[in-house]
C-alpha positions as CSV (number, residue, x, y, z in Angstrom):
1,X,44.4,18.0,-26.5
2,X,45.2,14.8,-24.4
3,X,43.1,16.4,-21.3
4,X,40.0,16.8,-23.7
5,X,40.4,13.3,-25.0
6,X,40.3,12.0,-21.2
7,X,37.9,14.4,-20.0
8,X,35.5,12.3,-22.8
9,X,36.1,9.0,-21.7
10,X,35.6,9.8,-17.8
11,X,32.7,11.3,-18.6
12,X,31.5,8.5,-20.7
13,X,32.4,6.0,-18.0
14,X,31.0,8.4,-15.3
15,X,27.6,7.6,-16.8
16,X,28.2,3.8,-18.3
17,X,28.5,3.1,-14.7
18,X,25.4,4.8,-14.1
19,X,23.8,2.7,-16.2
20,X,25.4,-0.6,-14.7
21,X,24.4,-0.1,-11.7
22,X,21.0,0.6,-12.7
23,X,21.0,-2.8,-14.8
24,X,22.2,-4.2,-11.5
25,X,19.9,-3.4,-9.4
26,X,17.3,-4.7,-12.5
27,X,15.7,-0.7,-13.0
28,X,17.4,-1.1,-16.8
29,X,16.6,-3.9,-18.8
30,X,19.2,-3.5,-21.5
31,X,18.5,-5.2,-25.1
32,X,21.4,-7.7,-25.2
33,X,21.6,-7.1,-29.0
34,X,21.6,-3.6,-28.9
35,X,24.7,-3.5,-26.5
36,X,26.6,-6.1,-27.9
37,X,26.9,-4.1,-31.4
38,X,27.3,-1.0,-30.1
39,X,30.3,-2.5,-28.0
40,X,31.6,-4.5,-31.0
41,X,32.0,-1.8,-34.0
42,X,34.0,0.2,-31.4
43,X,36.2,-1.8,-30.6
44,X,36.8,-3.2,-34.4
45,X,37.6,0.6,-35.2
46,X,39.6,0.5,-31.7
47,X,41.8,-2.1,-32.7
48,X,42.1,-0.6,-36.6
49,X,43.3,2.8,-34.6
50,X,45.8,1.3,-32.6
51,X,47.1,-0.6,-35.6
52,X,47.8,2.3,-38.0
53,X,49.5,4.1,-35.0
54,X,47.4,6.1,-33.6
55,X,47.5,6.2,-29.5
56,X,45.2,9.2,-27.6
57,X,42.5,9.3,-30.4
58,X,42.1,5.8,-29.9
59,X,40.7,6.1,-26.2
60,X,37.1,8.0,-26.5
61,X,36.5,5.7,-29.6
62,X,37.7,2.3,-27.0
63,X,35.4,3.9,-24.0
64,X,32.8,3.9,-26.6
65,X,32.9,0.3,-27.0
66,X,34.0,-1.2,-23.5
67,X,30.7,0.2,-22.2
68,X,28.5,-1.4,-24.2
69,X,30.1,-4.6,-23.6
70,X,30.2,-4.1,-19.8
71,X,26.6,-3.4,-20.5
72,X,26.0,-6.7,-22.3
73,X,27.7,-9.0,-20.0
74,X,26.2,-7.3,-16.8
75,X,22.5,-7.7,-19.4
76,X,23.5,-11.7,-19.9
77,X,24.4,-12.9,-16.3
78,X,22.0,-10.4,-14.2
79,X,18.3,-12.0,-14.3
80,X,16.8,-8.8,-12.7
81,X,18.7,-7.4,-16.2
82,X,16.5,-9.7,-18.6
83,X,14.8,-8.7,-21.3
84,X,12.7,-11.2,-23.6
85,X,14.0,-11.0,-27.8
86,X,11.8,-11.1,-30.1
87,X,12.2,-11.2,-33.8
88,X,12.7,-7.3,-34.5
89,X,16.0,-7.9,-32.1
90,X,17.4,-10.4,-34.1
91,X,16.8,-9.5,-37.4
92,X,18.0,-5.6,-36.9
93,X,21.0,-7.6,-35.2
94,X,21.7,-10.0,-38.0
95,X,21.1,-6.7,-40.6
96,X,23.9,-5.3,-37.9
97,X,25.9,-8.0,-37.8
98,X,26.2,-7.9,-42.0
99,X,26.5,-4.2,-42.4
100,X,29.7,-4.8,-39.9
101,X,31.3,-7.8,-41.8
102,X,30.7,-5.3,-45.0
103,X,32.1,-2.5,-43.3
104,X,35.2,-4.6,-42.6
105,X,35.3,-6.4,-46.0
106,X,35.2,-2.6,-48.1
107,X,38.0,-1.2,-49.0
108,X,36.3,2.8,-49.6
109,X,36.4,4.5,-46.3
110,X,33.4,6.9,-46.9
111,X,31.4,2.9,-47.6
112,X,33.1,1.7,-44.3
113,X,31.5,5.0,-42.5
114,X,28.0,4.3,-44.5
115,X,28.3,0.9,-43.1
116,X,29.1,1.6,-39.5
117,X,26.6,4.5,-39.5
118,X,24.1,1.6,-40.9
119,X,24.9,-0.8,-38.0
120,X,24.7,1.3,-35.2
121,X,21.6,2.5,-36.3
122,X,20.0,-0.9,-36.8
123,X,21.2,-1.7,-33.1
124,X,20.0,0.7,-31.5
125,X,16.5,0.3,-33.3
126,X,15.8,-2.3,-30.8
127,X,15.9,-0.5,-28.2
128,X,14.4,2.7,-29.3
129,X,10.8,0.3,-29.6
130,X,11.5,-1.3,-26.2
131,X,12.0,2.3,-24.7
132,X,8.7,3.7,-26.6
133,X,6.8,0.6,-25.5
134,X,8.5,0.3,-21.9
135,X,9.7,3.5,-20.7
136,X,10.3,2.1,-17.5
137,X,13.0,-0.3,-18.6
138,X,15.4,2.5,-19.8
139,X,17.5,5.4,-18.3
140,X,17.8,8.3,-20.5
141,X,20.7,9.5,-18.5
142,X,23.3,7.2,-20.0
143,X,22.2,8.5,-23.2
144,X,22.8,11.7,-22.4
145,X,25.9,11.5,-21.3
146,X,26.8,9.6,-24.5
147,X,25.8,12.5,-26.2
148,X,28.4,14.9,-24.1
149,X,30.7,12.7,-24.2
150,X,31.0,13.3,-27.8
151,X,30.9,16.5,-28.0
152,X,33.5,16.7,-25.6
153,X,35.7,15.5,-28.5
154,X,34.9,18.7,-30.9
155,X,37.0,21.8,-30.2
C-alpha cells in the first residue's frame, strides 16, 4: 500500500515540476487564484489528516496541495509568469475562499465534501476561461498527470 501511496506523489511532483519550469521559463502563465486554492484546501485537509492520526494517506493528499503553492509563489515572483486578474478571478476566488471557511466551519462531513468539491471547482473556473481564451498560456500535461496521479491512489 505505502509504495502505491508514493508512487502517487512522485508522479504528481514528476509533473508539478513540469509545470514550474514551464512557468519559469514564462511558457505557463498560471492564474495566481486558481493555484493558491487549489494549494490551500489540501493542505487544510493535510493538516486535519495528520491530526486525527493518520500518517501514509496523508502524503498524496499534502503533494496535492504543496504543488499548487509552489505554483503560486513561482506565479507571484516570476514576471515572465504574470497573468493580468480580472473580476471573474476574484470573485470565483472570494466564492472559493467562502465555500472553504464553510467547509471548515460545518460539522457534516458529506457538507464539508460538497464544500470542498464547490471550492475547487470555483478555482479552477478561472483558469478553464484563460485556457479556452489563451491556449498558449497553459500546459495540459500537468493536468494530466494530476489526473494519474489520482488514480494511482485506487486499487
Amino acid at each position: 500500500m505505502h509504495f502505491i501511496v508514493i508512487l502517487g506523489a512522485l508522479i504528481s511532483l514528476s509533473f508539478t515540476s513540469t509545470y514550474l519550469v514551464a512557468s519559469i521559463r514564462g511558457r505557463v502563465k498560471p492564474n495566481k487564484i486558481t493555484w493558491l486554492i487549489w494549494g490551500i484546501a489540501p493542505l487544510i485537509s493535510t493538516a486535519a489528516s495528520l491530526s486525527t492520526g493518520v500518517s501514509w494517506a496523508s502524503l498524496p493528499v499534502f503533494m496535492a496541495g504543496s504543488g499548487p503553492i509552489l505554483v503560486f509563489t513561482v506565479a507571484c515572483f516570476n514576471k515572465a509568469a504574470y497573468w493580468k486578474m480580472g473580476k471573474i478571478d476574484y470573485i470565483c476566488g472570494f466564492v472559493s475562499i467562502l465555500a472553504l471557511v464553510a467547509w471548515y466551519m460545518t460539522k457534516n462531513p458529506n457538507v464539508a465534501i460538497l464544500l470542498a468539491i464547490l471550492s475547487d471547482a470555483l478555482a479552477a473556473l478561472p483558469t478553464l476561461i484563460k485556457g479556452w481564451n489563451f491556449p498558449e498560456t497553459e500546459n495540459g500535461f500537468l493536468f494530466l498527470g494530476s489526473l494519474f496521479s489520482d488514480l494511482s491512489h485506487y486499487p
